[in-house]
PALUMGU-414602 format. One record per atom (N, C-alpha, C): residue number from 1; residue in one letter; atom name; x, y, z. Coordinates in Angstrom, 3 decimals, always signed. Example, Ala and Ser with C-alpha at 12.3 -4.5 7.8 and 13.67 -1.06 7.14 Angstrom:
<mifis>
i,aa,at,x,y,z
1,A,N,+13.190,-5.690,+7.800
1,A,CA,+12.300,-4.500,+7.800
1,A,C,+13.200,-3.300,+7.800
2,S,N,+12.850,-2.250,+7.080
2,S,CA,+13.670,-1.060,+7.140
2,S,C,+12.900,+0.030,+7.870
</mifis>
This chain:
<mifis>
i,aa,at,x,y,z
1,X,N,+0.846,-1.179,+0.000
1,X,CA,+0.000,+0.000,+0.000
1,X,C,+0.886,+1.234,+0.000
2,X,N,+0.230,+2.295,-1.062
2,X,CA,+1.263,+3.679,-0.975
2,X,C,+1.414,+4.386,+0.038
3,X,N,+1.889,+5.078,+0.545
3,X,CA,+2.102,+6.020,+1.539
3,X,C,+1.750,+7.556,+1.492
4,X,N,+1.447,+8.702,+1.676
4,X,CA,+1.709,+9.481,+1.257
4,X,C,+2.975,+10.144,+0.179
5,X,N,+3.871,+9.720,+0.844
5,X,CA,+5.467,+10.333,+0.388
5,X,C,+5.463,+9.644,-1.301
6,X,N,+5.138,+8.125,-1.258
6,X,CA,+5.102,+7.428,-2.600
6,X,C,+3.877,+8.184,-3.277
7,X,N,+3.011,+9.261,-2.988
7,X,CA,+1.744,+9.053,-4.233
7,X,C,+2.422,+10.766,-4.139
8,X,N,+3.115,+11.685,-3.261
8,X,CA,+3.875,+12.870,-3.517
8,X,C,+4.874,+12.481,-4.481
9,X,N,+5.713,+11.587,-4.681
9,X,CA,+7.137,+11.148,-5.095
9,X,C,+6.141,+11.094,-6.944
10,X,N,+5.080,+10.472,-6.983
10,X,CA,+4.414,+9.492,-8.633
10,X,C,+4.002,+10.566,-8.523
11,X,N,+3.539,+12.095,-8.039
11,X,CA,+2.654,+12.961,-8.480
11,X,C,+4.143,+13.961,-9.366
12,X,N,+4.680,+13.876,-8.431
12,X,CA,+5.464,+15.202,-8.996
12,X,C,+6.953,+14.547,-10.175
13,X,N,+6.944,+13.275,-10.114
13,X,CA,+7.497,+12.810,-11.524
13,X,C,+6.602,+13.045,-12.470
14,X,N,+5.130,+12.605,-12.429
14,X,CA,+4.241,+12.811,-13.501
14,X,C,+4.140,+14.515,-13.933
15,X,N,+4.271,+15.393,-13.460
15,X,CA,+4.407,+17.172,-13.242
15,X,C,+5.854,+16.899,-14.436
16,X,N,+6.865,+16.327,-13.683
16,X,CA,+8.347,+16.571,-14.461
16,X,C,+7.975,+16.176,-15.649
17,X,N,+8.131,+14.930,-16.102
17,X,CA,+7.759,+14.328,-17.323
17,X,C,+7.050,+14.985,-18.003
18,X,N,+5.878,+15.737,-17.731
18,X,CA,+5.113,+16.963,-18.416
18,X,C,+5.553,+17.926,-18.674
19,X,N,+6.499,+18.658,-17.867
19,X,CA,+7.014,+19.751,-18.197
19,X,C,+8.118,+19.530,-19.101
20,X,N,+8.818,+18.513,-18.866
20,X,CA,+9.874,+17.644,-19.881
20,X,C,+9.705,+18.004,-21.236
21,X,N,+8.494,+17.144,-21.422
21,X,CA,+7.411,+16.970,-22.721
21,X,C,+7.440,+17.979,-23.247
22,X,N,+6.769,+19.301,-22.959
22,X,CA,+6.429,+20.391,-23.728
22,X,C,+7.710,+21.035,-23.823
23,X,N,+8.553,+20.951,-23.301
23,X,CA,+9.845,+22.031,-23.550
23,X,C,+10.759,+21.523,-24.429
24,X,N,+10.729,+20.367,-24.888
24,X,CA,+10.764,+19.509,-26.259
24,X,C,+10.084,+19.714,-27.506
25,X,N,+8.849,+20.043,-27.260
25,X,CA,+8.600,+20.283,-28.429
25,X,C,+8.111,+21.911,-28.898
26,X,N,+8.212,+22.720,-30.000
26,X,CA,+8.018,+24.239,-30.332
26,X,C,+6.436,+24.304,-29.617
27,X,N,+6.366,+25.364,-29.033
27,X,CA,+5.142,+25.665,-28.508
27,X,C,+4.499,+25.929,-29.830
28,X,N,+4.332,+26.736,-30.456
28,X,CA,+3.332,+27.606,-31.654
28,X,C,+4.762,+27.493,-33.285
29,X,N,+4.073,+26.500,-33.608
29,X,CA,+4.756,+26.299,-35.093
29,X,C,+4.737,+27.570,-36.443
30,X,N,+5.781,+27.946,-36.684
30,X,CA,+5.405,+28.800,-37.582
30,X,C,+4.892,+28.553,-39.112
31,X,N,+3.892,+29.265,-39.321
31,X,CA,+3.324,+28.569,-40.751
31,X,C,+3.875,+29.733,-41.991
32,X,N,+4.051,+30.627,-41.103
32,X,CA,+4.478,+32.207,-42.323
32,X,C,+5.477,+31.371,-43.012
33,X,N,+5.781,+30.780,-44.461
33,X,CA,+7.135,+30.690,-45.058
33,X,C,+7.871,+31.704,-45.523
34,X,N,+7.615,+32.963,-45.011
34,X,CA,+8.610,+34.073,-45.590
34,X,C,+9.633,+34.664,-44.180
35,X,N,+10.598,+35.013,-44.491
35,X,CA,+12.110,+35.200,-43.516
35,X,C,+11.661,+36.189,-43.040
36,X,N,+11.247,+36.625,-41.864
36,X,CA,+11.166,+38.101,-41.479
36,X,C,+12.097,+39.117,-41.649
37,X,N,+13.703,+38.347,-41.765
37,X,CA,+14.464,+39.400,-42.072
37,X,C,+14.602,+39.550,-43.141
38,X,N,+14.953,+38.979,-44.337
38,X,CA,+14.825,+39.715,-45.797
38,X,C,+13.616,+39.602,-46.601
39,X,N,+12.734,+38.199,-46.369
39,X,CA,+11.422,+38.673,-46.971
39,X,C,+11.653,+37.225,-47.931
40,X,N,+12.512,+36.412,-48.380
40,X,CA,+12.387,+35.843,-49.202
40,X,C,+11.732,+34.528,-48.531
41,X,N,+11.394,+33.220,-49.687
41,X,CA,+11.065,+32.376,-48.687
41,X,C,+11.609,+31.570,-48.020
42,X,N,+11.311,+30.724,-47.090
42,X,CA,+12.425,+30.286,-46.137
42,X,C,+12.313,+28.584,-47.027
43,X,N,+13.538,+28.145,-47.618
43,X,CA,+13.097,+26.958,-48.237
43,X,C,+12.148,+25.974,-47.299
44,X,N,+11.772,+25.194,-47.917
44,X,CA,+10.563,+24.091,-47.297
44,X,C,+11.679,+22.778,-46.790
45,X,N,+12.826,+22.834,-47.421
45,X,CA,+13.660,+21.315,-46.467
45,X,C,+13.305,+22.361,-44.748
46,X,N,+13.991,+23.535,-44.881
46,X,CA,+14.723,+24.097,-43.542
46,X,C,+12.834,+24.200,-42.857
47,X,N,+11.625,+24.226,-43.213
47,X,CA,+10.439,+24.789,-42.633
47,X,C,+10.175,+22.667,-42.032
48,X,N,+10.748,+22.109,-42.663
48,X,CA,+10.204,+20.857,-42.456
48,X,C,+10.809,+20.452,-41.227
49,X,N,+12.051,+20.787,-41.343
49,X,CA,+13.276,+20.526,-40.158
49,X,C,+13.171,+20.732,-38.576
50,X,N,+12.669,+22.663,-39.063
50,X,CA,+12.402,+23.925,-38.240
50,X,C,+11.185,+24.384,-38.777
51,X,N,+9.861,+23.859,-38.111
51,X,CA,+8.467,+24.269,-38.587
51,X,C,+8.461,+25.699,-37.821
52,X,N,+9.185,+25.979,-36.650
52,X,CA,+9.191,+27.116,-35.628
52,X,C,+10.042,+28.256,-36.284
53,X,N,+11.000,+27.720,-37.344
53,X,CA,+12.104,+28.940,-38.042
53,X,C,+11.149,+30.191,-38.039
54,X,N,+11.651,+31.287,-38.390
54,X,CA,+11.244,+32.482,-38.480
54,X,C,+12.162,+32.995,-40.073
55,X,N,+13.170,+32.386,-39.856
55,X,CA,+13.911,+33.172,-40.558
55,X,C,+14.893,+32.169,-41.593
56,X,N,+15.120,+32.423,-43.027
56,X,CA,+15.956,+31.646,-43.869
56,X,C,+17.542,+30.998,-43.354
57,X,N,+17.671,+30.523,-44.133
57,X,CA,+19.265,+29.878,-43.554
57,X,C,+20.351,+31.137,-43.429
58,X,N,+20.236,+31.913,-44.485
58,X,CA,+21.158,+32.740,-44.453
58,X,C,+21.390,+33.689,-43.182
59,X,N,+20.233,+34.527,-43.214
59,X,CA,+20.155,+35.400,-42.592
59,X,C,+19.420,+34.560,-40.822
60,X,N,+19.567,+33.469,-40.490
60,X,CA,+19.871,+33.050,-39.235
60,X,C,+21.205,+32.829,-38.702
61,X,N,+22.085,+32.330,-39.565
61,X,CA,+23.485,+32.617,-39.858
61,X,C,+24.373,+34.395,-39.418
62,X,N,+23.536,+35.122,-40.530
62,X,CA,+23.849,+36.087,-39.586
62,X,C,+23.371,+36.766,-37.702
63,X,N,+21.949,+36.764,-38.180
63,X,CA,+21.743,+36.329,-36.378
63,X,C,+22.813,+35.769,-35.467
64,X,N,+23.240,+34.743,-35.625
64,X,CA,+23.980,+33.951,-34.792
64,X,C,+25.161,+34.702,-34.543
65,X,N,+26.058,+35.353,-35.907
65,X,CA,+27.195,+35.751,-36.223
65,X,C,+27.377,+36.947,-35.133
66,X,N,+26.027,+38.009,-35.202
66,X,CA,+25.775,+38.931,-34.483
66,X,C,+25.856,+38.761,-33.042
67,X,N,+25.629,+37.942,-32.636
67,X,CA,+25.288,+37.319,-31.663
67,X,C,+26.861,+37.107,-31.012
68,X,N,+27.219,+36.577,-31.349
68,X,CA,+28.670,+36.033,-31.044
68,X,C,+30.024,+37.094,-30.705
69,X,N,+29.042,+37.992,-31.938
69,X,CA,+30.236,+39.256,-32.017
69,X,C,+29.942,+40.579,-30.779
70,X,N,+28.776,+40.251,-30.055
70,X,CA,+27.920,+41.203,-29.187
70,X,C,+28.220,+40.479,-28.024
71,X,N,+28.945,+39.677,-27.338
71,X,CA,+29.800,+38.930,-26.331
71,X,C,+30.677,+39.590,-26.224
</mifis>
């Protein structure tokens, strides 16, 4: 028979495992196929890959670059 402590211990693994879950997968998928930063479209391999992308290969590339150089 469980105890308290055992049905606290199965409650709050079942909580983890949930929170696990969703932070795995993109909350809100992006469907726009155009790059917010230059406008062109974002190819369909990289939207299949990265349904969440925002932005084309290139110009995430620069993002990143920026990024690195702002450290």
């Amino acid at each position: 028979m469980a105890d308290n402590a055992d049905i606290a211990n199965e409650l709050m693994e079942r909580r983890l495992e949930g929170a696990l879950a969703s932070r795995l997968t993109p909350q809100v998928p992006v469907n726009d196929p155009w790059c917010e930063d230059c406008g062109d479209e974002i190819p369909a391999p990289r939207r299949q890959a990265a349904p969440w992308a925002t932005t084309c290969i290139e110009c995430q590339g620069i993002r990143e670059r920026r990024g690195r150089h702002a450290r």
